[in-house]
DSSP file (Angstrom, degrees, kcal/mol; ACC not computed):
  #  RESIDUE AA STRUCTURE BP1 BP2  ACC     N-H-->O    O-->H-N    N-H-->O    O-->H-N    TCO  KAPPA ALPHA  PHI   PSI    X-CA   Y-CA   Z-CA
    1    1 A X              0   0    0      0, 0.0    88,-1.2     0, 0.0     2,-0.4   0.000 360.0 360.0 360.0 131.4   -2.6  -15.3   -2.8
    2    2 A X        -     0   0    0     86,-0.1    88,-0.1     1,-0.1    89,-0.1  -0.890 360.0-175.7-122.8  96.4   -0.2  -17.7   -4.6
    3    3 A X        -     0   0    0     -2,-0.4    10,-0.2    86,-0.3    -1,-0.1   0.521  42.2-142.4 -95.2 -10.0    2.6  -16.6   -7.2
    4    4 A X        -     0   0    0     86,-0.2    88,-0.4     8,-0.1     2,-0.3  -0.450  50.3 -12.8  85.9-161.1    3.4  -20.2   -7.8
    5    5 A X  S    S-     0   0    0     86,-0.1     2,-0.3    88,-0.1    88,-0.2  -0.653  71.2-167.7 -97.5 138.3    7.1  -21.6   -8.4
    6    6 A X  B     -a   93   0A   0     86,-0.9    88,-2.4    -2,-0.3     2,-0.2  -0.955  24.9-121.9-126.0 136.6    9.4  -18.8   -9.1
    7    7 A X        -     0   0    0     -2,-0.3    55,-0.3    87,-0.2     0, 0.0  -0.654  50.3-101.1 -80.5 142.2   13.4  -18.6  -10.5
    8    8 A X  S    S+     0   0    0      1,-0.3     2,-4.0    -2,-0.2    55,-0.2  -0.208 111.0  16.5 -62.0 151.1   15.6  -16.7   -7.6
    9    9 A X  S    S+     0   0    0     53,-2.8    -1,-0.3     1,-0.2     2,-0.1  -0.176  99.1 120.5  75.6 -68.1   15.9  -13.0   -9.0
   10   10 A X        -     0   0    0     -2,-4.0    52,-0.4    51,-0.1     2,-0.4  -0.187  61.4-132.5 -62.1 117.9   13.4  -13.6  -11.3
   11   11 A X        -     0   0    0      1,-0.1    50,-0.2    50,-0.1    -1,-0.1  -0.625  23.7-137.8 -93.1 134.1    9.9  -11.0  -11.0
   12   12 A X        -     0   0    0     48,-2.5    -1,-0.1    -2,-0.4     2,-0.1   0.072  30.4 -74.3 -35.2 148.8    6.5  -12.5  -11.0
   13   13 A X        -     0   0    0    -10,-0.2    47,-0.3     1,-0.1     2,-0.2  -0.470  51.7-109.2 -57.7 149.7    3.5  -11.7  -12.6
   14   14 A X        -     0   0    0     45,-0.1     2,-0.4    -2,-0.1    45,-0.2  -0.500  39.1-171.4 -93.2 147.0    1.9   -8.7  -11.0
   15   15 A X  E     -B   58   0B   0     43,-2.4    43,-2.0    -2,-0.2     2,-0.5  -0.973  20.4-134.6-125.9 134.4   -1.6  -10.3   -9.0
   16   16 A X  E     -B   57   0B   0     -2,-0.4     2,-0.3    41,-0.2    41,-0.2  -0.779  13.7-158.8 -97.0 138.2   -3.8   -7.5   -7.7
   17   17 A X  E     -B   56   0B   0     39,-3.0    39,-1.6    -2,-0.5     2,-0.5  -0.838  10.8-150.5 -98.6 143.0   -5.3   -7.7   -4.1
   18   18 A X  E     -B   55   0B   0     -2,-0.3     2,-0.3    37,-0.2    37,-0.2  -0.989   7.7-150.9-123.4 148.1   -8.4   -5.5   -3.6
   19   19 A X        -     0   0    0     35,-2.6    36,-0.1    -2,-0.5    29,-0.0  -0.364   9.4-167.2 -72.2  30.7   -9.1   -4.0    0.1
   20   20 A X        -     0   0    0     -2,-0.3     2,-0.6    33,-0.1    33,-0.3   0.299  17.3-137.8 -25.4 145.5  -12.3   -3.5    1.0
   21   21 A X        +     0   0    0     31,-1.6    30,-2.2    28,-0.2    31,-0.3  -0.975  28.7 171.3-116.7 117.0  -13.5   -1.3    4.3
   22   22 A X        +     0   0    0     -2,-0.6     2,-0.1    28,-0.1    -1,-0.1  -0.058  43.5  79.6-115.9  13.6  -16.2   -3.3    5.5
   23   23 A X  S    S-     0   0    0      2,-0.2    -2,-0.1     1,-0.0     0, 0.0  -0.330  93.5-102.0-108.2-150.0  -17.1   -1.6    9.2
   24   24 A X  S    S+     0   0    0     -2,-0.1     2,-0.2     2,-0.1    -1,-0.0   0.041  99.4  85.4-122.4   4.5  -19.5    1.8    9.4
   25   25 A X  S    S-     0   0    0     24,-0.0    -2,-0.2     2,-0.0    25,-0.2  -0.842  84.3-103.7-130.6-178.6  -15.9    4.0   10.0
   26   26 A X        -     0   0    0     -2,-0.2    23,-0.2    23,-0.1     2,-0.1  -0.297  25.2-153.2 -87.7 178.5  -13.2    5.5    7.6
   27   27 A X  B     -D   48   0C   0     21,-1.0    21,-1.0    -2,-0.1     2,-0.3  -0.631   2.3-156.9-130.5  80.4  -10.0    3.8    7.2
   28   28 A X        -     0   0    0     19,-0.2     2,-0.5    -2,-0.1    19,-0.3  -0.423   6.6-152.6 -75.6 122.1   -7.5    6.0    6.3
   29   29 A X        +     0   0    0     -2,-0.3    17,-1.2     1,-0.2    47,-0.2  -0.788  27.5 161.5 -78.3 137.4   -4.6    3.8    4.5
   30   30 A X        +     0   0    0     45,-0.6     2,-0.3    -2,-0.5    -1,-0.2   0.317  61.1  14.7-133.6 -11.5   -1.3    5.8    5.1
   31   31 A X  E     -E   75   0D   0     44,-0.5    44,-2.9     2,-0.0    -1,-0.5  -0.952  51.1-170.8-154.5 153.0    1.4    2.7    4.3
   32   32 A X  E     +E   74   0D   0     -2,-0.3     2,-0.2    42,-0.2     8,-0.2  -0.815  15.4 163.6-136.3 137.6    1.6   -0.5    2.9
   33   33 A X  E     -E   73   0D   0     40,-2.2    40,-2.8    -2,-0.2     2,-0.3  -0.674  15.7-167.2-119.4-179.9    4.5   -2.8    3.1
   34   34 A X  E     -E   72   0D   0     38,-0.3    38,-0.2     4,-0.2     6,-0.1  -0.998  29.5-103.3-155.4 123.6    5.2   -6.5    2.5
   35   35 A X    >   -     0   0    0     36,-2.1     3,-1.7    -2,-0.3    38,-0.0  -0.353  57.1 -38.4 -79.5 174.0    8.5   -8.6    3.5
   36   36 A X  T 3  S+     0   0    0      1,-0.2     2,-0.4    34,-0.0    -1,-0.1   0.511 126.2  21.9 -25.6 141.3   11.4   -9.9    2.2
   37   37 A X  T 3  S+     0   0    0     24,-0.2    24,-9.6     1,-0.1     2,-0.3  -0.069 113.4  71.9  87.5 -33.5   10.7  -11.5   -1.6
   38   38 A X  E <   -G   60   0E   0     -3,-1.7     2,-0.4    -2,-0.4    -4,-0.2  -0.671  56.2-176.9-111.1 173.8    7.4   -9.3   -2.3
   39   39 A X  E     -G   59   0E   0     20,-0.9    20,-2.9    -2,-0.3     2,-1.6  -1.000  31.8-119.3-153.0 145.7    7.2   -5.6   -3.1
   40   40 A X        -     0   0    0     -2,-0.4     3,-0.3    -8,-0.2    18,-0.2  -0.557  25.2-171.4-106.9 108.5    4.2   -3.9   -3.6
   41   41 A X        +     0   0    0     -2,-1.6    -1,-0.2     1,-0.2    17,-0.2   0.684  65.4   9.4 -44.4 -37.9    4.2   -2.4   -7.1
   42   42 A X        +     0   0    0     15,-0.5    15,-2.2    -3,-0.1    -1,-0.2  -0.600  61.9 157.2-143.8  43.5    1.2   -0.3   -6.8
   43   43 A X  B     -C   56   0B   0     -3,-0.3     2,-1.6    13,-0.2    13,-0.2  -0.757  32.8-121.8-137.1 140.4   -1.6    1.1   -4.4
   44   44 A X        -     0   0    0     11,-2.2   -15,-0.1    -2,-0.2    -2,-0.0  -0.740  30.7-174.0-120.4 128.1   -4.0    3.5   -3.6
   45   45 A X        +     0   0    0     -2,-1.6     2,-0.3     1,-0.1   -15,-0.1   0.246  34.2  83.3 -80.5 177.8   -3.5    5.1   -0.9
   46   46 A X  S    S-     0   0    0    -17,-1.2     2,-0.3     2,-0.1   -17,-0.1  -0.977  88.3 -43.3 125.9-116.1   -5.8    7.7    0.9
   47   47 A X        -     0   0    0     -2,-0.3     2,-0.8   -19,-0.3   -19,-0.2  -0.968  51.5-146.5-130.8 123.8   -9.0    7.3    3.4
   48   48 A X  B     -D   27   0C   0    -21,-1.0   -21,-1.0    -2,-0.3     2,-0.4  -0.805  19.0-146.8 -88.9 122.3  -11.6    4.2    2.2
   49   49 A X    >   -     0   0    0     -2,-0.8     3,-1.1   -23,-0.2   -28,-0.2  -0.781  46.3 -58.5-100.0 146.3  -15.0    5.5    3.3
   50   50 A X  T 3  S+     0   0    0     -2,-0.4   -28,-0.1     1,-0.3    -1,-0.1  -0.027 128.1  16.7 -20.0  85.1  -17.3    2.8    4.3
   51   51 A X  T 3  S+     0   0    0    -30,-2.2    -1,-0.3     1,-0.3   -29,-0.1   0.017 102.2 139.8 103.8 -10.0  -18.1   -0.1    1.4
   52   52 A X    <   -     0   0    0     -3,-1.1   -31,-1.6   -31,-0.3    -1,-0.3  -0.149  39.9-155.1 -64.7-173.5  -14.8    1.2   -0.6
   53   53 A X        -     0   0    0    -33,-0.3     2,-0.4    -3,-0.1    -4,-0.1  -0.983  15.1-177.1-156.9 153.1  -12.7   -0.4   -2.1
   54   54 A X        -     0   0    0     -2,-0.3   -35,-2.6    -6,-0.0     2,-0.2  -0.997  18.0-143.6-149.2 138.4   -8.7    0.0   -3.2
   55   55 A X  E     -B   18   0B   0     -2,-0.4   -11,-2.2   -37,-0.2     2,-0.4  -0.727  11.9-165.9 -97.3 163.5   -6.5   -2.4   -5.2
   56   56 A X  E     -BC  17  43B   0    -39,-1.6   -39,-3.0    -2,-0.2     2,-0.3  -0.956  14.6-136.2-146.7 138.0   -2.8   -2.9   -4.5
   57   57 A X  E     -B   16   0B   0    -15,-2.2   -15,-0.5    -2,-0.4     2,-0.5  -0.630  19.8-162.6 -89.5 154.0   -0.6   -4.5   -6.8
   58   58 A X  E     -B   15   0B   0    -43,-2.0   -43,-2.4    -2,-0.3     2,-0.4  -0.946  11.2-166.4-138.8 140.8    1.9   -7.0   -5.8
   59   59 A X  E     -G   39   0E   0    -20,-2.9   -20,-0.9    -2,-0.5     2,-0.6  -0.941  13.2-148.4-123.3 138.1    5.1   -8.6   -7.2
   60   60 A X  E     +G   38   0E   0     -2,-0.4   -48,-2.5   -47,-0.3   -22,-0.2  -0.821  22.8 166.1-109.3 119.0    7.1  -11.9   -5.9
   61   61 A X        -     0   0    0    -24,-9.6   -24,-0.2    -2,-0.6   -50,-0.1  -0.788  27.9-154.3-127.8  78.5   11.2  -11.5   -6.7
   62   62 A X        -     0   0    0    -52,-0.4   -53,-2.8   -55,-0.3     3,-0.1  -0.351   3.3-158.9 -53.6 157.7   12.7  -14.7   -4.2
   63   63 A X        -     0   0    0      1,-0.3     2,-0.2   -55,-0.2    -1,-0.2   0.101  63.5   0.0-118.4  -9.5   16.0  -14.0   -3.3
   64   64 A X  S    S-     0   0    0      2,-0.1    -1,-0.3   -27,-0.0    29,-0.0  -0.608  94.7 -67.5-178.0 130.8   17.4  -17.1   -2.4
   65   65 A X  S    S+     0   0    0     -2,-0.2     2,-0.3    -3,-0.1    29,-0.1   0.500  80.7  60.5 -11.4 120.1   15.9  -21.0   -2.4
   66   66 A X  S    S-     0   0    0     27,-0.4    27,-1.0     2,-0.0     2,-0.3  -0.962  85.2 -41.9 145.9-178.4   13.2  -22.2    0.1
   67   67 A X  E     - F   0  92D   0     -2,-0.3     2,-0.3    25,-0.1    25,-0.2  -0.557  47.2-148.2 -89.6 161.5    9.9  -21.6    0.9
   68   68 A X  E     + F   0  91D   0     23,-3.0    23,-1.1    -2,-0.3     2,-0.4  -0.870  17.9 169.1-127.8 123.7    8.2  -18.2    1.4
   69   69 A X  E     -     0   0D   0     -2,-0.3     2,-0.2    21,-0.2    20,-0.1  -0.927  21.8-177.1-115.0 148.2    5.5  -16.9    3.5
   70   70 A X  E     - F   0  88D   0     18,-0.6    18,-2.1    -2,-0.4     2,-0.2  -0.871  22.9-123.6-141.3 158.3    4.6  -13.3    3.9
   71   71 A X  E     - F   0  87D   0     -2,-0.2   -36,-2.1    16,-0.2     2,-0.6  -0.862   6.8-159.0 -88.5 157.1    2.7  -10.2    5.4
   72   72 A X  E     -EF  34  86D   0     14,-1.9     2,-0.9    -2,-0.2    14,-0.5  -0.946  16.9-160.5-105.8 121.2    0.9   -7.7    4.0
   73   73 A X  E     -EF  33  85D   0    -40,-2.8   -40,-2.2    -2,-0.6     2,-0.6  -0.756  11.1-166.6-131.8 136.0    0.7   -4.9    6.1
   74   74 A X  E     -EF  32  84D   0     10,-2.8    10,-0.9    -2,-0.9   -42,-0.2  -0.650  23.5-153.3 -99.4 114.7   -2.0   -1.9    5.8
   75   75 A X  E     -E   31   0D   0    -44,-2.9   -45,-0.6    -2,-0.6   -44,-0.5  -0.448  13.2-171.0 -76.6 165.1   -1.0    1.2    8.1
   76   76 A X        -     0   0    0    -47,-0.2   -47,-0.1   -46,-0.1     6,-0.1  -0.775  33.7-122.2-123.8-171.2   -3.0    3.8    9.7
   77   77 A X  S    S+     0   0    0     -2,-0.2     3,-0.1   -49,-0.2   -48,-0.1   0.218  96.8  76.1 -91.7  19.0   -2.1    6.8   11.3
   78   78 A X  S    S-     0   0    0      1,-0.2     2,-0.4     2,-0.0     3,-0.1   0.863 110.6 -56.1-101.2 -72.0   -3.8    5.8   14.7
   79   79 A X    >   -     0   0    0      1,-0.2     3,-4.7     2,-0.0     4,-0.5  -0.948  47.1 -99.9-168.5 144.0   -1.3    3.3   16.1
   80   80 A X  G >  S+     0   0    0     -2,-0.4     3,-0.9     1,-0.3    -1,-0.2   0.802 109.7  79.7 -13.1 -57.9    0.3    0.0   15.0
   81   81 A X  G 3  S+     0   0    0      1,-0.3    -1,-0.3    -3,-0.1    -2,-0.0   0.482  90.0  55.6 -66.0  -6.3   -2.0   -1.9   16.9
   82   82 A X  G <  S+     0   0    0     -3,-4.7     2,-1.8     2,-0.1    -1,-0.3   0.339  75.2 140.3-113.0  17.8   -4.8   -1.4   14.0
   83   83 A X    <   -     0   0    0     -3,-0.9    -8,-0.2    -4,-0.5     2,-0.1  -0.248  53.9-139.1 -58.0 110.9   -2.7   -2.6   11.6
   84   84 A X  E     -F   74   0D   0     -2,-1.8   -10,-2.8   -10,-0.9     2,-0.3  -0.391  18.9-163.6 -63.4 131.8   -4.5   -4.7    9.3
   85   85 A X  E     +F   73   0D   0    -12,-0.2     2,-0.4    -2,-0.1   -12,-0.1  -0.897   9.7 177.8-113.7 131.4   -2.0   -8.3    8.4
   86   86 A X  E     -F   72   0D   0    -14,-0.5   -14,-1.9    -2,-0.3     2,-0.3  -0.953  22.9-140.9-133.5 135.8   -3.3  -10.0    5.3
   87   87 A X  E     -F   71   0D   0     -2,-0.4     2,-0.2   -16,-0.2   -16,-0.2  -0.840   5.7-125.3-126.5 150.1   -0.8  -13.2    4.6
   88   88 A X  E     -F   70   0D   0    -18,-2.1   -18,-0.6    -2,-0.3     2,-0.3  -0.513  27.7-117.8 -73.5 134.4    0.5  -14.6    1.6
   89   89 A X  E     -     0   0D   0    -88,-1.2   -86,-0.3    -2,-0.2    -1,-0.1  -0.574  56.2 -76.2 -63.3 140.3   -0.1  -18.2    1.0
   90   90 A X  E     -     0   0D   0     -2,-0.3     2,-0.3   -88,-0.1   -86,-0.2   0.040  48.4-150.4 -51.5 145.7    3.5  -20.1    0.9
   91   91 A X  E     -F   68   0D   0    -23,-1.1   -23,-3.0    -3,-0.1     2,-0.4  -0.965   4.4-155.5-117.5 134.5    5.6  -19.7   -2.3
   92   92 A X  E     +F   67   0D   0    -88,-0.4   -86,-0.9    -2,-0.3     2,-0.4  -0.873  19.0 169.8 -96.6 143.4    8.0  -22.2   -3.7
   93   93 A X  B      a    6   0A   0    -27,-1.0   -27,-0.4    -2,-0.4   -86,-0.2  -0.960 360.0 360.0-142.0 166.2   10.6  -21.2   -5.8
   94   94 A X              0   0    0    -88,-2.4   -87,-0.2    -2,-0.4   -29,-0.1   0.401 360.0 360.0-120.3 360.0   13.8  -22.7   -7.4
């Protein structure tokens, strides 16, 4: 996912992700966050039963000059260790 070249301070267009649950078990989402520069505008939350599907919206606000690469990260309640990481393709900004 690519927001393109961005002015510091200045919020992106919002880009939808969609999730799918693609095993044979539930996936209950219970968080998602993103680091420094993106925010996630948007999500639905709850348990994705098997073949679901969920969007989350996302917005890119740089904070200071450079490149950016991010995670996205999908919680459960079971333990960290099943967190799902989905990464941002690098951002330039000015």
């Amino acid at each position: 996912m690519g927001f393109g070249t961005q002015s510091i301070g200045s919020v992106s267009a919002m880009q939808t992700l969609t999730v799918t649950n693609n095993t044979k078990y539930q996936f209950p989402l219970t968080s998602v966050g993103a680091e420094t520069g993106f925010s996630v505008a948007s999500t639905n939350r709850g348990i994705l039963q098997p073949g679901q599907s969920c969007t989350l919206q996302l917005v890119f606000v740089p904070i200071h000059a450079g490149n950016y690469v991010s995670r996205l990260n999908l919680g459960t309640p079971y333990s960290s260790a099943l967190t799902a990481v989905l990464y941002l393709l690098p951002l330039w900004y000015r």
